[in-house]
N, CA and C atoms of all chains as a GROMACS GRO file, in nm:
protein
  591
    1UNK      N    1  12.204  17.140  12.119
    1UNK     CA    2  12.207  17.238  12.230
    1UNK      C    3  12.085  17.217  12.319
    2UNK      N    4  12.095  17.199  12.430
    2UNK     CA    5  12.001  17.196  12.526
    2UNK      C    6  11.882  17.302  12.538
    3UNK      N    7  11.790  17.301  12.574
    3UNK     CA    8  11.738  17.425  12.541
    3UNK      C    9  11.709  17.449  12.726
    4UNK      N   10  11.707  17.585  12.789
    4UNK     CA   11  11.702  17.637  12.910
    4UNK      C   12  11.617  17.582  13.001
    5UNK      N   13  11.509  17.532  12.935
    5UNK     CA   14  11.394  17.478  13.040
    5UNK      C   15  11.405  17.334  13.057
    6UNK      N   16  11.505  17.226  12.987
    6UNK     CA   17  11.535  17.107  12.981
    6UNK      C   18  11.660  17.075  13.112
    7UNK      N   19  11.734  17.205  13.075
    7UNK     CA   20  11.852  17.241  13.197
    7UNK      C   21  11.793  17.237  13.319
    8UNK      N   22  11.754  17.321  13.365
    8UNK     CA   23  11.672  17.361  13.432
    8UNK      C   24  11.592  17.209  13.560
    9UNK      N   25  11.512  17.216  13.472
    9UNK     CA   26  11.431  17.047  13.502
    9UNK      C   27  11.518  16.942  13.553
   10UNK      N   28  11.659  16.950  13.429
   10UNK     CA   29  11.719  16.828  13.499
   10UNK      C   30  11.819  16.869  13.678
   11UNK      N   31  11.839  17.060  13.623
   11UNK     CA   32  11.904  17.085  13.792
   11UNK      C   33  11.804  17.084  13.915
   12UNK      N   34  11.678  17.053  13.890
   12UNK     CA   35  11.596  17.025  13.985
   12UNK      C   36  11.594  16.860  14.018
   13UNK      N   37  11.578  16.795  13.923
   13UNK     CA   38  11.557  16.648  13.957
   13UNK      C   39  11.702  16.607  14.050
   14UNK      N   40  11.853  16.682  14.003
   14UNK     CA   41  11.941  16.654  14.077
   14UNK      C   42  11.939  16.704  14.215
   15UNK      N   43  11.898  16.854  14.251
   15UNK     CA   44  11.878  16.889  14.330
   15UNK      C   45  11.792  16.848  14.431
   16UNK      N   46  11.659  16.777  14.339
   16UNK     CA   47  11.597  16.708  14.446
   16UNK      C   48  11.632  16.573  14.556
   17UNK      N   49  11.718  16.541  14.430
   17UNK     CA   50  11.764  16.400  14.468
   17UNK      C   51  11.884  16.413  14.604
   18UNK      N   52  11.961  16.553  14.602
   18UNK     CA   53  12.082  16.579  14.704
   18UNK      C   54  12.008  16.575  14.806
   19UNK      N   55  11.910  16.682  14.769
   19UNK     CA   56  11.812  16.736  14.948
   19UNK      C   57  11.788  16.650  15.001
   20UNK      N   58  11.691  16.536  14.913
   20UNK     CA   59  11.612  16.388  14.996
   20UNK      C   60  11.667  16.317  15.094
   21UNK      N   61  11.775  16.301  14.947
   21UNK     CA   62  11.918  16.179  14.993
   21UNK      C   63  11.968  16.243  15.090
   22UNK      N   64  12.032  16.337  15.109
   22UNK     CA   65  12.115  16.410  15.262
   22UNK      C   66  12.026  16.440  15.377
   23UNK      N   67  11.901  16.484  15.359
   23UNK     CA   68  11.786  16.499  15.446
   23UNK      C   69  11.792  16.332  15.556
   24UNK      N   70  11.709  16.263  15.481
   24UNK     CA   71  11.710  16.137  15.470
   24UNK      C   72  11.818  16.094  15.563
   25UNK      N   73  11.920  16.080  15.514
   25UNK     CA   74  12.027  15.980  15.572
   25UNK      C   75  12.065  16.049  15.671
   26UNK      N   76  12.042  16.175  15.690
   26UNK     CA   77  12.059  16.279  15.822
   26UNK      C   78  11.977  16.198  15.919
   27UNK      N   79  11.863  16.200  15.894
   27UNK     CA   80  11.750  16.127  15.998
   27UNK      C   81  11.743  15.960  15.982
   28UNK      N   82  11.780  15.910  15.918
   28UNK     CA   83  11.784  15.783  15.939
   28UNK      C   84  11.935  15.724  16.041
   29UNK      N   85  11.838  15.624  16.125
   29UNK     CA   86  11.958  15.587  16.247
   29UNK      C   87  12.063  15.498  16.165
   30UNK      N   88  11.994  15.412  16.036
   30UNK     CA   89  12.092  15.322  16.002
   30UNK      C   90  12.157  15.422  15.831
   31UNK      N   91  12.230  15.547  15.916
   31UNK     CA   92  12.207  15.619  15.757
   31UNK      C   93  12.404  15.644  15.759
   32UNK      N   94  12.465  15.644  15.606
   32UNK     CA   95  12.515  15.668  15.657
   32UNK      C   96  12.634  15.811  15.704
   33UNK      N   97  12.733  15.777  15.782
   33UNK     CA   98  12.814  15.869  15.852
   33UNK      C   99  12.882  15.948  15.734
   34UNK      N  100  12.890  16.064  15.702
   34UNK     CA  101  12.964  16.172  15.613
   34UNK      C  102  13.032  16.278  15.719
   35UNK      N  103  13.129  16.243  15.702
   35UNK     CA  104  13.240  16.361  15.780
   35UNK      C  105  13.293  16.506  15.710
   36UNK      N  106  13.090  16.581  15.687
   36UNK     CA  107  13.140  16.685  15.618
   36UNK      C  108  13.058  16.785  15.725
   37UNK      N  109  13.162  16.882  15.776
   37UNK     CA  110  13.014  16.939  15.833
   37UNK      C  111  12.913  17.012  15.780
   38UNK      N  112  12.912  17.030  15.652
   38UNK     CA  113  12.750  17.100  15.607
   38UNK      C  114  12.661  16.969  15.583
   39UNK      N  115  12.692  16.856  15.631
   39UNK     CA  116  12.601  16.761  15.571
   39UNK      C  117  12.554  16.705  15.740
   40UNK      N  118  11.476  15.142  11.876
   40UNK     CA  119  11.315  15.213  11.846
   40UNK      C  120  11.266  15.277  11.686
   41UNK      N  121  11.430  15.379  11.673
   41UNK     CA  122  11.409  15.438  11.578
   41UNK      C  123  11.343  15.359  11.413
   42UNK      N  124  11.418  15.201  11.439
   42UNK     CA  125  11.359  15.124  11.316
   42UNK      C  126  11.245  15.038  11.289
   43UNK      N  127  11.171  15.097  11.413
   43UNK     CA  128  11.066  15.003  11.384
   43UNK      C  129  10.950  15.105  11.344
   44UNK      N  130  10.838  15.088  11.314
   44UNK     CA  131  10.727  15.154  11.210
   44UNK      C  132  10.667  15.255  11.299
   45UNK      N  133  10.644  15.392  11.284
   45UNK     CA  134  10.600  15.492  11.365
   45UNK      C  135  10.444  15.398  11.459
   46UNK      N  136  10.350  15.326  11.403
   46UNK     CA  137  10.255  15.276  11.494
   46UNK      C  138  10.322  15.141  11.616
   47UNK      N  139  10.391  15.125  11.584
   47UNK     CA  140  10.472  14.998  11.642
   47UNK      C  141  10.538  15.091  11.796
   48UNK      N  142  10.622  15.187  11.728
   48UNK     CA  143  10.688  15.298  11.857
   48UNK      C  144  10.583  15.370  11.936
   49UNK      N  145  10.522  15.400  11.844
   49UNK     CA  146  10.381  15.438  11.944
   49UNK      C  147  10.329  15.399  12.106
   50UNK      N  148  10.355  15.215  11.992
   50UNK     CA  149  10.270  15.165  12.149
   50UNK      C  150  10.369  15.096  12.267
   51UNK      N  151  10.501  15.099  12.173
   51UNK     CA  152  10.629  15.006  12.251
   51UNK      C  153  10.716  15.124  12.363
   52UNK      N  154  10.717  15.234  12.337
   52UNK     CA  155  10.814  15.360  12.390
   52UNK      C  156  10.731  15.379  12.518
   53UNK      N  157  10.615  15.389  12.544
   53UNK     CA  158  10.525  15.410  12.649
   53UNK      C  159  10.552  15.282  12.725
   54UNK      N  160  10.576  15.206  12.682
   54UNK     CA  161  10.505  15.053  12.791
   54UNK      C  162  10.709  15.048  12.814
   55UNK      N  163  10.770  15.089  12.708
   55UNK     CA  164  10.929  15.017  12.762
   55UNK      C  165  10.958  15.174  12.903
   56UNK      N  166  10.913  15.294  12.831
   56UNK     CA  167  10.951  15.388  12.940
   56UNK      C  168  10.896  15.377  13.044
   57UNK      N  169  10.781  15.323  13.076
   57UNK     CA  170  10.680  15.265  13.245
   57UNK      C  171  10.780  15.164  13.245
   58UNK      N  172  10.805  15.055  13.220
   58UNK     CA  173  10.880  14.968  13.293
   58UNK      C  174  10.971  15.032  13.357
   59UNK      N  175  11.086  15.091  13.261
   59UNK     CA  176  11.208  15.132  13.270
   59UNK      C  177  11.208  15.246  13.381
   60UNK      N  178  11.092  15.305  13.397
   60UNK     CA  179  11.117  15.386  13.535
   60UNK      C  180  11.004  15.269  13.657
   61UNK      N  181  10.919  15.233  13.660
   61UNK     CA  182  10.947  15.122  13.786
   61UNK      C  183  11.088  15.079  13.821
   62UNK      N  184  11.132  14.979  13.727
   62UNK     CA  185  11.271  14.941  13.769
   62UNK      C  186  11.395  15.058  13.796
   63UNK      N  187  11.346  15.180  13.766
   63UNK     CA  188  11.402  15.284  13.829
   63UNK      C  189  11.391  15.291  13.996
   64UNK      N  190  11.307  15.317  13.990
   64UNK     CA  191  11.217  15.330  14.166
   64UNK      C  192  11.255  15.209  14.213
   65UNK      N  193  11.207  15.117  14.176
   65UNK     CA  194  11.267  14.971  14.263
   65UNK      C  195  11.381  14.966  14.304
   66UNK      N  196  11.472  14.957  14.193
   66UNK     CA  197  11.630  14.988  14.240
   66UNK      C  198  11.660  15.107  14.332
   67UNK      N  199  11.620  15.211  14.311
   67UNK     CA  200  11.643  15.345  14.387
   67UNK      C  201  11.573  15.294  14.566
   68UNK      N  202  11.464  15.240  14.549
   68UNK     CA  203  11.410  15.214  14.696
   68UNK      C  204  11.473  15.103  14.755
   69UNK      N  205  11.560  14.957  14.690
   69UNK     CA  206  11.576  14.869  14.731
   69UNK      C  207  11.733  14.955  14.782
   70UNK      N  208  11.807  15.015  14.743
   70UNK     CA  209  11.897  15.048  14.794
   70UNK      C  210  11.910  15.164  14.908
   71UNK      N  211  11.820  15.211  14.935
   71UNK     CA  212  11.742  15.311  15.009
   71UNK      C  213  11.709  15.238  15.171
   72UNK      N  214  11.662  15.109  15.117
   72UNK     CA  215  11.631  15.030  15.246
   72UNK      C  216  11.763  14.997  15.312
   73UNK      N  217  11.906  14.952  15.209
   73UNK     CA  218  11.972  14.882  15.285
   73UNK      C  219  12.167  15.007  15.223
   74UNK      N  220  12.143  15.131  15.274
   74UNK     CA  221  12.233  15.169  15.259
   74UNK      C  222  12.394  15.183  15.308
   75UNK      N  223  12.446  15.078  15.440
   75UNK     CA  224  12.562  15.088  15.452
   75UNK      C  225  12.608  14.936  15.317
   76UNK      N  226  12.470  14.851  15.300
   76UNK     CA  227  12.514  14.768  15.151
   76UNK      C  228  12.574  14.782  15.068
   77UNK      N  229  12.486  14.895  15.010
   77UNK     CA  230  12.511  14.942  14.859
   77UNK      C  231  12.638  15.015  14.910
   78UNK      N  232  12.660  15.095  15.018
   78UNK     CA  233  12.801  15.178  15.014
   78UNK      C  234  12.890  15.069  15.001
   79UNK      N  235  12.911  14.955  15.069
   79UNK     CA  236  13.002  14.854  15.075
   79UNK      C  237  13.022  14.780  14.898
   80UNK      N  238  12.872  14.803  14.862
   80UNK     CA  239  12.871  14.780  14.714
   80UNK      C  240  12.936  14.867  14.644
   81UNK      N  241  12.927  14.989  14.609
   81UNK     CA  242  13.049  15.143  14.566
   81UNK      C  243  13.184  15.080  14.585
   82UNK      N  244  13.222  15.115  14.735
   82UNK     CA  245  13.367  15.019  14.732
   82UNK      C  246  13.413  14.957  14.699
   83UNK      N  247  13.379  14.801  14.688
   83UNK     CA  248  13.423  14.707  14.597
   83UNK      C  249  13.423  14.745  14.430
   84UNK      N  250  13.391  14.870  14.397
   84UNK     CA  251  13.393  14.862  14.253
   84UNK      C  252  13.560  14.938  14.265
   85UNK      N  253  13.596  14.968  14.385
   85UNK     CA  254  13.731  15.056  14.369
   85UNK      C  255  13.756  15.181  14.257
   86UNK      N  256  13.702  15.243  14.231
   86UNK     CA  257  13.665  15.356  14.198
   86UNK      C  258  13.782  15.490  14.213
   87UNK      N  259  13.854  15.544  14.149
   87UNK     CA  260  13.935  15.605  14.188
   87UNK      C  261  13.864  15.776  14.255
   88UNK      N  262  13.798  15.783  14.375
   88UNK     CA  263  13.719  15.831  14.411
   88UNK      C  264  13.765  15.888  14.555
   89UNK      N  265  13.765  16.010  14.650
   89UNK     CA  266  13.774  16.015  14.780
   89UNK      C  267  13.667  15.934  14.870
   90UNK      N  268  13.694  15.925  14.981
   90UNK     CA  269  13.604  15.863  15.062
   90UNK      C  270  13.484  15.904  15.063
   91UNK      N  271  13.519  16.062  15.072
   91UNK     CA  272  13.346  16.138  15.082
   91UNK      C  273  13.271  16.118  14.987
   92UNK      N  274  13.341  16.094  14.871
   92UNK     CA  275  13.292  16.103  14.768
   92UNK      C  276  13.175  16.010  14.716
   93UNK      N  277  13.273  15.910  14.772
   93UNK     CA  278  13.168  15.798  14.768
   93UNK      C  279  13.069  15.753  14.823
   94UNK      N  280  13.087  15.803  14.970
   94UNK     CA  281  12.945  15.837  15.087
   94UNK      C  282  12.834  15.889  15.028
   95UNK      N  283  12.870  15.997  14.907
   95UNK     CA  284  12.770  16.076  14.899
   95UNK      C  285  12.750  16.035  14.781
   96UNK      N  286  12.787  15.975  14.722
   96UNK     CA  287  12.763  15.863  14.582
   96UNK      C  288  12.632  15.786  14.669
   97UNK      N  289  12.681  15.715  14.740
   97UNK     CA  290  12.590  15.594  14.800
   97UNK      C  291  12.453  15.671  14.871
   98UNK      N  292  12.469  15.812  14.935
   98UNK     CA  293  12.340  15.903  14.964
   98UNK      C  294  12.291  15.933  14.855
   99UNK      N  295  12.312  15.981  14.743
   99UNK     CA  296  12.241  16.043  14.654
   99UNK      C  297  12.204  15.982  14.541
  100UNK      N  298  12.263  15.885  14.500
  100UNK     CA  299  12.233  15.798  14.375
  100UNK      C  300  12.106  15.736  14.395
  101UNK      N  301  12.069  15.655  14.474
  101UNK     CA  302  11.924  15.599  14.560
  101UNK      C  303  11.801  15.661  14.491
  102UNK      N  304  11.803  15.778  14.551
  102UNK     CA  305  11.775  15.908  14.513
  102UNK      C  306  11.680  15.950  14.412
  103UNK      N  307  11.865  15.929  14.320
  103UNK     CA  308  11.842  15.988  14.194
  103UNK      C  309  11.762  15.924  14.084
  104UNK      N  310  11.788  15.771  14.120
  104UNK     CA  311  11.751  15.689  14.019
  104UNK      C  312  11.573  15.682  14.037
  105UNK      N  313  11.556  15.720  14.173
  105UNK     CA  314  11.394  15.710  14.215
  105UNK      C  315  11.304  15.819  14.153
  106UNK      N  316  11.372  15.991  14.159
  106UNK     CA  317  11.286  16.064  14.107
  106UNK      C  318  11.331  16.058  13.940
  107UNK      N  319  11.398  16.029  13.934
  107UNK     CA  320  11.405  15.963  13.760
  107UNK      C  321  11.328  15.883  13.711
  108UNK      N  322  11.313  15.776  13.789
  108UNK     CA  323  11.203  15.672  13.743
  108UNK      C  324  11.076  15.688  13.782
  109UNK      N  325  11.064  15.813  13.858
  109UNK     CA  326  10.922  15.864  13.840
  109UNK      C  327  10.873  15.959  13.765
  110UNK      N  328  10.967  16.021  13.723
  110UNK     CA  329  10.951  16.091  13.599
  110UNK      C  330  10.947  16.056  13.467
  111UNK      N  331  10.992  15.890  13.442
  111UNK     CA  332  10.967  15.857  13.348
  111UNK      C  333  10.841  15.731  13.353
  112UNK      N  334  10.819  15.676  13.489
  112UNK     CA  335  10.704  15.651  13.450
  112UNK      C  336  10.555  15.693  13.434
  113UNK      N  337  10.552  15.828  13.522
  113UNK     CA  338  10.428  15.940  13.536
  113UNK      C  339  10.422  16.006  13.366
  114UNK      N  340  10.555  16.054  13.336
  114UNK     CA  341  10.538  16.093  13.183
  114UNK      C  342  10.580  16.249  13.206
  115UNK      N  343  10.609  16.289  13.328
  115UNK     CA  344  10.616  16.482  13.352
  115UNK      C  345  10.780  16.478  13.326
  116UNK      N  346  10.806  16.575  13.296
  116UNK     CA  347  10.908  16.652  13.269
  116UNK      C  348  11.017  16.534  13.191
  117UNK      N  349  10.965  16.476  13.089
  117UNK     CA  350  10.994  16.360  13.026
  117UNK      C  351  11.122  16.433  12.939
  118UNK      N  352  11.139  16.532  12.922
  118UNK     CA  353  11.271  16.581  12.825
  118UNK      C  354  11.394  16.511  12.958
  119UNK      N  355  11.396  16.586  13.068
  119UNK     CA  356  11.528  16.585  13.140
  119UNK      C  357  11.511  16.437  13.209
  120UNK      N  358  11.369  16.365  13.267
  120UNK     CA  359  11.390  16.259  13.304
  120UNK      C  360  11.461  16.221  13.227
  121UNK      N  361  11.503  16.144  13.088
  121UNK     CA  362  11.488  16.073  12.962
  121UNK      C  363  11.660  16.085  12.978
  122UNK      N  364  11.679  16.176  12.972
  122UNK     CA  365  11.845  16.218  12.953
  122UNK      C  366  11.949  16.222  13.095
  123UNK      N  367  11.789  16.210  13.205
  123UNK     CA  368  11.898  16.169  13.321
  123UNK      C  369  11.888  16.016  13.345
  124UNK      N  370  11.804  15.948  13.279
  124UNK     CA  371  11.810  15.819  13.291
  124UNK      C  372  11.904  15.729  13.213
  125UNK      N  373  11.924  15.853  13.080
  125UNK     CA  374  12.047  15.778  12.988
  125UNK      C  375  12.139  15.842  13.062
  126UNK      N  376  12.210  15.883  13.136
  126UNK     CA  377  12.318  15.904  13.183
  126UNK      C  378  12.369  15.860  13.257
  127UNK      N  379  12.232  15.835  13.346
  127UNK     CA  380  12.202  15.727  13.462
  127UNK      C  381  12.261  15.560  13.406
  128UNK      N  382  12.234  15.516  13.352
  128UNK     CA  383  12.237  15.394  13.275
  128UNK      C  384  12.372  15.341  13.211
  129UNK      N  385  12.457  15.468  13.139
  129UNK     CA  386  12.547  15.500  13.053
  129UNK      C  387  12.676  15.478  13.200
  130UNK      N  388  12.666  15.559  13.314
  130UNK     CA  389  12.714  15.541  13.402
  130UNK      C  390  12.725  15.371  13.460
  131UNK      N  391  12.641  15.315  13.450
  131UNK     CA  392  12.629  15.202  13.525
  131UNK      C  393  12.682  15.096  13.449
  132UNK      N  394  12.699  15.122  13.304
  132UNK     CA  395  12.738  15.015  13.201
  132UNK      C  396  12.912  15.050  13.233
  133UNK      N  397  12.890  15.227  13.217
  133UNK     CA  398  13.090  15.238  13.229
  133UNK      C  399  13.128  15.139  13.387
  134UNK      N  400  13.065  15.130  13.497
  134UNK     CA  401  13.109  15.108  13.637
  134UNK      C  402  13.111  14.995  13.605
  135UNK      N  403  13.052  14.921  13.570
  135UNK     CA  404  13.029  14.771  13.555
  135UNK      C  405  13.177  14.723  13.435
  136UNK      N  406  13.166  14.779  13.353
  136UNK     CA  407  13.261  14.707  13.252
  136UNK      C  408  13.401  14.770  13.316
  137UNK      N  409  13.460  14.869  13.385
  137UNK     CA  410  13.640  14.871  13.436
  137UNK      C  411  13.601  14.772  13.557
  138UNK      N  412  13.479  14.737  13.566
  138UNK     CA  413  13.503  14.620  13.710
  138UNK      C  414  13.565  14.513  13.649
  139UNK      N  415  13.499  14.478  13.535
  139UNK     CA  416  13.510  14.372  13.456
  139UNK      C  417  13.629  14.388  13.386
  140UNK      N  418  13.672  14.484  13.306
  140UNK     CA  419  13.810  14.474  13.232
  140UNK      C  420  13.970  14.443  13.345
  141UNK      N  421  13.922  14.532  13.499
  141UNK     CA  422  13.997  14.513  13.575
  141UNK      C  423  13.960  14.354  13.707
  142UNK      N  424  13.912  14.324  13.611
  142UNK     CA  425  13.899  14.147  13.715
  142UNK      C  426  13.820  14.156  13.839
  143UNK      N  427  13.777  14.270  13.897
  143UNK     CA  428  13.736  14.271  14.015
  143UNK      C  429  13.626  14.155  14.022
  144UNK      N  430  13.640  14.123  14.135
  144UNK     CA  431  13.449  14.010  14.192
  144UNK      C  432  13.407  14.089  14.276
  145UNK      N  433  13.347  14.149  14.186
  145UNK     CA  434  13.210  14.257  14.247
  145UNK      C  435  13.088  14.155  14.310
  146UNK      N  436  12.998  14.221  14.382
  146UNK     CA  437  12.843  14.180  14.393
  146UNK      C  438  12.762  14.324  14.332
  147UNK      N  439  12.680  14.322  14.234
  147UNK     CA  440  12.674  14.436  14.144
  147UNK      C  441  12.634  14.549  14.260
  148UNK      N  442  12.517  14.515  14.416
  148UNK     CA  443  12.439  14.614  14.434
  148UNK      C  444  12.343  14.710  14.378
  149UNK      N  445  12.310  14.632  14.238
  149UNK     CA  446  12.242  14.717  14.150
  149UNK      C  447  12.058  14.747  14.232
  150UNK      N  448  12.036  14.640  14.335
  150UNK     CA  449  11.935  14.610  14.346
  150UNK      C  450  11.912  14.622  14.549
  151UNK      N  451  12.003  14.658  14.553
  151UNK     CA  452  12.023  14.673  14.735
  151UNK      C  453  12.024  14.521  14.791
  152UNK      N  454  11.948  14.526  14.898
  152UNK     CA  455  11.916  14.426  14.969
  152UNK      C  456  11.835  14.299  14.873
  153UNK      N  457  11.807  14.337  14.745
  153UNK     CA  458  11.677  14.255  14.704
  153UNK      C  459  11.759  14.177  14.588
  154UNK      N  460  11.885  14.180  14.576
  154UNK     CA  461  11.988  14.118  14.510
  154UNK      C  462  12.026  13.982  14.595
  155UNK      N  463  11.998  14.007  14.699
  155UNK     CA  464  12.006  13.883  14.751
  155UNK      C  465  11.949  13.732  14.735
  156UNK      N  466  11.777  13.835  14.717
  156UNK     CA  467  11.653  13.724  14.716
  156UNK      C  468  11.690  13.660  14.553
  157UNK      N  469  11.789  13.735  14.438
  157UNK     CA  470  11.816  13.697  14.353
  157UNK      C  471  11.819  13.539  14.270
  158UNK      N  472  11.822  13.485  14.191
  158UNK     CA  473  11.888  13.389  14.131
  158UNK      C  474  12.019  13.445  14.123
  159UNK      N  475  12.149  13.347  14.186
  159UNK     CA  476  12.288  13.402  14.181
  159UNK      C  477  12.348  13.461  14.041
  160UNK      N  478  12.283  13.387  13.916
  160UNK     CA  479  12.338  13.466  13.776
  160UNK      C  480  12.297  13.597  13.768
  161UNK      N  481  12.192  13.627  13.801
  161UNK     CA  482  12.166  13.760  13.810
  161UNK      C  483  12.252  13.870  13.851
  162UNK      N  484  12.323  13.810  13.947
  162UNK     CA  485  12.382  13.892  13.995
  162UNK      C  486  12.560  13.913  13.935
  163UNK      N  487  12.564  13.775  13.873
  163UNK     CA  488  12.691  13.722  13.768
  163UNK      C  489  12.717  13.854  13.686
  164UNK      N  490  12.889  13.887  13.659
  164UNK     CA  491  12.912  13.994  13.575
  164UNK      C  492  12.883  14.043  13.474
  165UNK      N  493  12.877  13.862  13.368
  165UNK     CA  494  12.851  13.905  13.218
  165UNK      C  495  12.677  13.937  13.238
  166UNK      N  496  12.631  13.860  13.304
  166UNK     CA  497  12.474  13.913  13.322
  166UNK      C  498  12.467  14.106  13.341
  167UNK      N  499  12.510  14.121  13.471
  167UNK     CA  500  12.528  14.243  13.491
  167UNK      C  501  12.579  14.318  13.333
  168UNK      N  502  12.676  14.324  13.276
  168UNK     CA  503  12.705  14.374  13.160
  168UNK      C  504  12.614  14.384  13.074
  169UNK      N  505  12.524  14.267  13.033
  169UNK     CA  506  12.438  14.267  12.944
  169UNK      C  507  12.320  14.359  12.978
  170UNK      N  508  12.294  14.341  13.123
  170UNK     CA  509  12.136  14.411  13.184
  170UNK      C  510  12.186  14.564  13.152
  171UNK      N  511  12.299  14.594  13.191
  171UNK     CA  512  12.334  14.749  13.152
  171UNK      C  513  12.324  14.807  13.038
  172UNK      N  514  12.406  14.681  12.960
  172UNK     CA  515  12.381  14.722  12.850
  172UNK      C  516  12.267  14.774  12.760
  173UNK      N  517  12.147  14.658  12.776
  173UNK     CA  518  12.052  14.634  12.759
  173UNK      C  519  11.945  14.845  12.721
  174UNK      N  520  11.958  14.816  12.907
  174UNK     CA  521  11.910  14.950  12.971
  174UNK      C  522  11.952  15.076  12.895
  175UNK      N  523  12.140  15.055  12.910
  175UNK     CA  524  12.153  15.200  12.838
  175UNK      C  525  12.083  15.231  12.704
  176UNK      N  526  12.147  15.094  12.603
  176UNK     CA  527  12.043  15.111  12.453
  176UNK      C  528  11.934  15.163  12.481
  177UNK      N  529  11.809  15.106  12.591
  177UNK     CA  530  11.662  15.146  12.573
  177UNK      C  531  11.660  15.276  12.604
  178UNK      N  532  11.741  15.317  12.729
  178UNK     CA  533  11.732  15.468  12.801
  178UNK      C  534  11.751  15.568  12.641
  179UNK      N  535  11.843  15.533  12.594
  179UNK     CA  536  11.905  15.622  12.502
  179UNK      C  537  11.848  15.643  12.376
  180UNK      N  538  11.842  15.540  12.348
  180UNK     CA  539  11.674  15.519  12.230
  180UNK      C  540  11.581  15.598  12.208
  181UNK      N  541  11.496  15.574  12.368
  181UNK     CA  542  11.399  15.644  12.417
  181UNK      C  543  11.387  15.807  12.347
  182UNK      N  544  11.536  15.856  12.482
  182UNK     CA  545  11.573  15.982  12.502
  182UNK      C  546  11.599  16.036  12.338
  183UNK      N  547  11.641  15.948  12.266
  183UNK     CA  548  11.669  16.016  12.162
  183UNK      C  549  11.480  16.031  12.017
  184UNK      N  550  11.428  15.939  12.019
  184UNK     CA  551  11.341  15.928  11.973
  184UNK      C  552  11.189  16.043  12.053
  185UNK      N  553  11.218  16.035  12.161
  185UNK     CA  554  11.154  16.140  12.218
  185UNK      C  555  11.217  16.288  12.188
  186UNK      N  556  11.321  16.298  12.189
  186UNK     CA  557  11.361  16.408  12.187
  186UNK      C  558  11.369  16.459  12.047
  187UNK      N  559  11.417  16.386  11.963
  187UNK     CA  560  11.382  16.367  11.831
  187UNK      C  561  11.224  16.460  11.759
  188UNK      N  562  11.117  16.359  11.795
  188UNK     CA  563  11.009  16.407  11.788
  188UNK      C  564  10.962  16.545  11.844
  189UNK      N  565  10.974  16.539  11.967
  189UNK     CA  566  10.939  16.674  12.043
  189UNK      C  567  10.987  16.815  12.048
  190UNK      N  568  11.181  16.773  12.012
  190UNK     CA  569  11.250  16.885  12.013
  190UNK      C  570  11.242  16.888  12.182
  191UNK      N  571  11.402  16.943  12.208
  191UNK     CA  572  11.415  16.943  12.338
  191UNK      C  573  11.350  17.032  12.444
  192UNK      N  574  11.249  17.008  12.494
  192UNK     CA  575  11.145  17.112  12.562
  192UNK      C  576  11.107  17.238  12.478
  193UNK      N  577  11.007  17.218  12.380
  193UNK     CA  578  10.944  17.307  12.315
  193UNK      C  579  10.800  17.391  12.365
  194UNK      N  580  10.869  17.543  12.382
  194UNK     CA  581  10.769  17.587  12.494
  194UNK      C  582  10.577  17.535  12.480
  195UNK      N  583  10.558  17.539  12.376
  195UNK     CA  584  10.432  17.546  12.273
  195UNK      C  585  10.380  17.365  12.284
  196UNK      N  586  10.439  17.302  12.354
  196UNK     CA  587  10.450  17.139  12.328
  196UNK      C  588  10.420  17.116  12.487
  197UNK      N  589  10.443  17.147  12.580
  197UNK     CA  590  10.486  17.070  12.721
  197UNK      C  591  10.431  17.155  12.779
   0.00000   0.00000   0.00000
């Protein structure tokens, strides 16, 4: 069983990784095109 | 890991987990540099996947594999790095081998743009298979021998 603060840690490292990555490729000219509009 | 002599793991788990997250970051940045690549790389694995899906495969994986491999080579929050790197890894061995069971001629993209500067075997399937392989064993090893010892984030420990 996982314990809460291991959870946790890893929904941040994923979370960090969405923000960067979508941030990122938002502002990059050679980034690319997602035809979603929250992205 | 688990069979070799507690002073032996000592000094081998530290030096294989710093590698293993550089070559985290490397991979994560080399594909970072050259991302309509690696998306073109996703595709060719044919993936039973939506389009978006895979866009955002090719945005976020980069990513993922970077603050992973900095978490396992800095040493912080080493419970969830450890277990997102074996999953990380575990993933890449499954993508790689239905390429391979289903015949595809992939170019792996494991490495972005810097797969190029390659020796061409490197980039060869059964190579690819083995390097995954390789990885997942160590990732999982790791994760388990660490976790093992430590207990999975023990407040009193971390």
């Amino acid at each position: 069983m996982m314990a809460p603060r291991t959870f946790w840690r890893l929904a941040v490292i994923l979370g960090a990784a969405v923000v960067i990555g979508v941030v990122y490729n938002r502002l990059n000219p050679n980034g690319i095109p997602i035809d979603l509009i929250i992205f | 890991l688990t069979a070799l002599p507690s002073s032996e793991t000592h000094l081998l788990a530290p030096i294989l987990r710093i590698a293993i997250g550089a070559l985290f970051v490397l991979a994560g940045l080399a594909k970072i540099a050259d991302p309509i690549g690696f998306l073109a790389a996703i595709i060719a694995y044919r993936l039973p996947l939506s389009v978006t899906s895979v866009k955002l495969a090719a945005v976020i994986l980069p990513w993922l594999e970077v603050v992973t491999g900095l978490t396992l080579a800095s040493g912080i929050w080493l419970d969830a790095g450890l277990i997102a790197a074996s999953a990380l890894s575990i993933l890449f061995l499954a993508v790689a081998s239905q390429a391979a069971i289903r015949g595809l001629s992939i170019q792996c993209g494991c490495f972005g743009s810097l797969s190029e500067r390659m020796p061409s075997f490197m980039n060869s399937l059964p190579f690819v298979l083995a390097r995954d392989f390789a990885l997942a064993a160590a990732t999982v090893a790791l994760a388990w021998n660490y976790l093992r010892q430590r207990g999975i984030s023990t407040p009193e420990r971390d």
